[in-house]
N, C-alpha and C positions, 0 to 999 in steps of 0.2 A: 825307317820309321822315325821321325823325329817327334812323335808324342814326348811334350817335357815331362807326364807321367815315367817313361822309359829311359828317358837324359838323365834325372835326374835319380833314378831307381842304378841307373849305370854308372854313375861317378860312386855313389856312396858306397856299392859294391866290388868297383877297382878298391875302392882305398883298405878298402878289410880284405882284398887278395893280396895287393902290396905289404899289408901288415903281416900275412905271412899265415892268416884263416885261410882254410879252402870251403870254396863258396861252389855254392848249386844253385843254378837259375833253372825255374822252368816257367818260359812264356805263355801264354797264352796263343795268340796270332805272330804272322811274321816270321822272319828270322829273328830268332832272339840271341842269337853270339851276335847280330851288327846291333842291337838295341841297347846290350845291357853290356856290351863292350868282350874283349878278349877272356876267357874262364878261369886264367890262371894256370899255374903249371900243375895243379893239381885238382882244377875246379872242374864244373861240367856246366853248360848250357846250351842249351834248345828250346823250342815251342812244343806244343803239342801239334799244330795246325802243320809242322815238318816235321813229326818225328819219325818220319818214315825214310828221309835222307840228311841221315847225321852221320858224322864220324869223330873217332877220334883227336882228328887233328883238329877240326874244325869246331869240333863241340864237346872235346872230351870224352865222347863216348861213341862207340858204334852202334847199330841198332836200338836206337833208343825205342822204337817200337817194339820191338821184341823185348826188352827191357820192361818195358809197363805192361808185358801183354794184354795190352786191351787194344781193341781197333783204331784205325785212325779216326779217329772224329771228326766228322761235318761243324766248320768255323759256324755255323748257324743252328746248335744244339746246345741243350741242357750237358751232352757228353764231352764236349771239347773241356769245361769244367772240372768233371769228374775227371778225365784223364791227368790232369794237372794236378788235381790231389793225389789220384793215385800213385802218379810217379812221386811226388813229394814221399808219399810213405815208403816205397819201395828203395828212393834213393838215402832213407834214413836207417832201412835196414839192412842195407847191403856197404853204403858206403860211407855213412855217416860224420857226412858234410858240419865243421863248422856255423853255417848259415846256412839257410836253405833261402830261396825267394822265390815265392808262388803267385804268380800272378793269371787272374779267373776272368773270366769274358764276362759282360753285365747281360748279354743276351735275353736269359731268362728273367732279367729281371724290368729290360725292354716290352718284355712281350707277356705279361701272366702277372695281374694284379698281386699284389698281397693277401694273402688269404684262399687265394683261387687252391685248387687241385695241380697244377703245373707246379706254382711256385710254392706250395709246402711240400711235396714232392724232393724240389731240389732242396732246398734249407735241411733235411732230412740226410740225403745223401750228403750235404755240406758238413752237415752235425758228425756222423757217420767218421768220416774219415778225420776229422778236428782231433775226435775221440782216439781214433789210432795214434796221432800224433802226440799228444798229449803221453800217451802208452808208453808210447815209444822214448819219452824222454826231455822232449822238445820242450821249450818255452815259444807257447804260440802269441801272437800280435796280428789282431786284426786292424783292416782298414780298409776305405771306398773313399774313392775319387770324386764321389760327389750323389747326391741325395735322388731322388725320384717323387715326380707330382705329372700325375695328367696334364698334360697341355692340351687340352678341349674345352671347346665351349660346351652350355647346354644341350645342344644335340648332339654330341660327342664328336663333332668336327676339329683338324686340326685349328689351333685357337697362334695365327701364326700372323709375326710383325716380318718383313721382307725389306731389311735395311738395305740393300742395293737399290732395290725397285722407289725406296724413299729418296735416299741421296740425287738417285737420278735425275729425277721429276725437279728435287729443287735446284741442284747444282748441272743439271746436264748430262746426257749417257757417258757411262766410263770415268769419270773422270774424278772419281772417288772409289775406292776399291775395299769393300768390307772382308773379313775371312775370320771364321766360327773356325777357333782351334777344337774343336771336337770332332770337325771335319774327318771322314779318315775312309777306307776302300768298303766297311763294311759298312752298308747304308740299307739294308734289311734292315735291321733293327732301332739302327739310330737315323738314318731319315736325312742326316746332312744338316740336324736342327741343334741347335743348343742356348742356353741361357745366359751367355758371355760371349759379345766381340768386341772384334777392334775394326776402325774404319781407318784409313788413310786420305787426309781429303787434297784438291788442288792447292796449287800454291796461292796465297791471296786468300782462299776461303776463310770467310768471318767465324772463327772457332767456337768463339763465347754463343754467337746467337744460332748456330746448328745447334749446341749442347742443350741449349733451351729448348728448343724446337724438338729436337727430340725427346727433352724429359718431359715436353706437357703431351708427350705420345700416349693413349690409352694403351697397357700392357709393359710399360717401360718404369721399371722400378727407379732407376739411377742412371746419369750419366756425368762422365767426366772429362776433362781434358787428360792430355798422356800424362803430365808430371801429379796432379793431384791423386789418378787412378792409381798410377804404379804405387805412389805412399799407400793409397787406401789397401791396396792388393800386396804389397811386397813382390812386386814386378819390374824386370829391369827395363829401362826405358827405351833402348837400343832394340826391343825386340815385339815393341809395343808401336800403333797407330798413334795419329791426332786425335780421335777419340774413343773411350771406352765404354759401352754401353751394356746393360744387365736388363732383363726381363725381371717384371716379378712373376708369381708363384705360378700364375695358371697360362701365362705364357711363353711362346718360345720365338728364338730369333732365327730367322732364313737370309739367305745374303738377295736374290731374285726368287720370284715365282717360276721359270720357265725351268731354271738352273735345279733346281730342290726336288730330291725325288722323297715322295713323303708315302711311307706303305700304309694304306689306306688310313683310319680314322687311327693309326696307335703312332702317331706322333708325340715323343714324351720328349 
């Protein structure tokens, strides 16, 4: 998984098992010992979405599902969440981790507006277990990776700009290559859509006048070239395209139309 959310949740968490804390990861998706790095000699980490083949060696602990006993969770539920709290709380009173780091799928928050019965629902069970933590001792710190706005237009159709499908047409098939880091295997809920990319374009291409061209795009908030984006972003330049491009608020960016699997009208 190279989510820089998990790169960089993995460096910060080596250095406080280096320093001689013992830390407790629990993921969300994935294998979370190759995400969030080795556990330490005394640490523990897994996901929820495996916690049904863990070990000791490998993740500090053996049946981490018997561990939480709760079932295993469907990656595409309100419960792969909950399971992730709940081991948090279990792993604070049985083992009580210096650090803990709990990381929660956005699913529910993909799919069940604000307000709805789903999503007050979960904020409840979220409350819920906060409230244990809190019990139990813990100094909690919340945080999100990033906000939520319908990307529909008036008939509640996906409200989608297709930056590969654009490049093509002006520069030629292929030969500019866009890629949405939000990209990732779970495409129920998030669609393969997101509100930041980067394009790489041919060699030769007139940089200044795509940037233009793109920014008098209807639904394109900002664009930039790589050196002025990474200042504006705090992004290293090495791992960034030729340009960088932002949707505003009610739209979202797709790399092709054919490519993009978009689940029905809840493209957010």
């Amino acid at each position: 998984m190279n989510d820089p959310q998990y790169l960089r949740a993995g460096t910060i968490l080596a250095k406080f098992s280096q320093a001689g804390a013992k830390v407790a990861v629990v993921n969300r998706q994935g294998q979370a010992a190759h995400a969030a790095g080795p556990p330490g000699e005394d640490g523990i980490c897994f996901s929820a979405e495996k916690a049904n083949d863990t070990s000791a060696a490998k993740n500090g602990i053996d049946d981490a599902l018997g561990f939480v006993g709760l079932p295993l969770p469907s990656v595409y539920s309100a419960h792969l969440s909950e399971f992730v709290f709940a081991a948090g709380v279990k792993l604070l009173e049985t083992r009580r981790p210096d650090l803990i780091y709990l990381s929660t799928t956005d699913y529910v928050q993909h799919k069940d507006a604000p307000g709805t019965p789903g999503a007050n629902a979960f904020y409840s069970m979220m409350d819920g277990y906060l409230k244990k933590l809190d019990q139990l001792g813990a100094t909690v710190a919340l945080t999100a990776d990033h906000g939520m706005n319908a990307k529909t237009d008036a008939k509640g159709d996906p409200n989608v700009i297709y930056l590969q499908d654009v490049l093509d047409q002006w520069l030629g098939r292929d030969v500019a290559r866009v890629i949405l880091p939000i990209t990732d295997p779970y495409v129920v809920h998030h669609g393969a859509l997101g509100s930041f990319a980067t394009a790489y374009l041919p060699a030769g291409a007139k940089i200044d006048e795509i940037v233009a061209r793109l920014a008098a795009l209807p639904g394109i908030e900002v664009v930039y070239d790589r050196a002025h984006g990474c200042r504006r972003f705090e992004l290293p330049e090495d791992r960034m395209g030729d340009i960088i491009v932002v949707s505003e608020r009610l739209t979202v960016l797709g790399t092709s139309r054919d490519a993009t699997i978009c689940p029905g009208s809840r493209c957010r």
